[in-house]
C-alpha positions in Angstrom: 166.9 73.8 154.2 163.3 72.9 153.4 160.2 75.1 155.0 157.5 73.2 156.4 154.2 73.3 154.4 151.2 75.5 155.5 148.1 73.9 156.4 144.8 75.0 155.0 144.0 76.7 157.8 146.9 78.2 158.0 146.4 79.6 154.6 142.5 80.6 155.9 144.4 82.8 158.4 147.1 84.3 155.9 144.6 85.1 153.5 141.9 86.4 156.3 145.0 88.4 158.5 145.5 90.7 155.2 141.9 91.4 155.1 141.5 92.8 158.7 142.4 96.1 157.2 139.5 96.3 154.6 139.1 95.2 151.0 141.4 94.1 149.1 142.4 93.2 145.4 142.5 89.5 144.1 146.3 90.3 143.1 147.1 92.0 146.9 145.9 89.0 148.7 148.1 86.6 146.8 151.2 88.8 147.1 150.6 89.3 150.7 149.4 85.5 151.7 151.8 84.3 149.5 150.1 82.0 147.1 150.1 81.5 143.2 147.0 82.4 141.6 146.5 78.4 141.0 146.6 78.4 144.6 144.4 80.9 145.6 141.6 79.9 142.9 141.5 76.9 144.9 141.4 78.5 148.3 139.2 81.3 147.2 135.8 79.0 146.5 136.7 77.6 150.2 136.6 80.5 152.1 133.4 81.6 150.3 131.3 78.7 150.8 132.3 78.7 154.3 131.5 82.2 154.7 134.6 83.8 155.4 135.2 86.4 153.1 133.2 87.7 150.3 133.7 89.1 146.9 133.2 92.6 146.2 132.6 93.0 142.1 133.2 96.7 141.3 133.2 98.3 138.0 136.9 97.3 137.3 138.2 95.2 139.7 137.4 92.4 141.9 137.8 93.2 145.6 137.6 90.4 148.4 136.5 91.4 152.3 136.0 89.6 155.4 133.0 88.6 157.0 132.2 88.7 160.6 132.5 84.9 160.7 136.1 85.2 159.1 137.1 87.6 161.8 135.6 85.3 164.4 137.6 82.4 162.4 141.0 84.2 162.8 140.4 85.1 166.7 140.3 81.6 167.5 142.5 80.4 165.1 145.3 83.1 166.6 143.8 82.1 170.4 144.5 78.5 169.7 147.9 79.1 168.4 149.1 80.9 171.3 147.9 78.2 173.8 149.6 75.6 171.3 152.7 77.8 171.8 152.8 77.4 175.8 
């Protein structure tokens, strides 16, 4: 049985749906989105320069957060879905 491929804005909302909650590590986000770091350094630069998330340096780590133009981006992603759905 073969899965059907995501498309990038289905990734946009995987990746922005684990953010809701706050920050999150690089390493979180592709565990939880489900994408290989190859992936997700091509995704990453995308959702940036469209101003959906932004990265967070901190002394350590580097954390990734969403944007009020990412959370706008998932409510009418998930809106649009749900009418698709009817």
């Amino acid at each position: 049985m073969h899965c059907r491929r995501r498309s990038k804005e289905e990734i946009y909302r995987d990746v922005l749906n684990c953010l809701k909650q706050g920050p999150k590590k690089v390493s979180h986000i592709m565990c939880s989105a489900n994408l290989s770091s190859y992936s997700f350094g091509v995704y990453l630069p995308l959702l940036e320069n469209n101003g959906l998330v932004e990265m967070l340096y901190e002394e350590r780590s580097k954390k990734c957060k969403i944007t009020s133009k990412g959370r706008e981006f998932l409510e009418k992603f998930n809106r649009a879905e749900n009418i698709a759905l009817f």
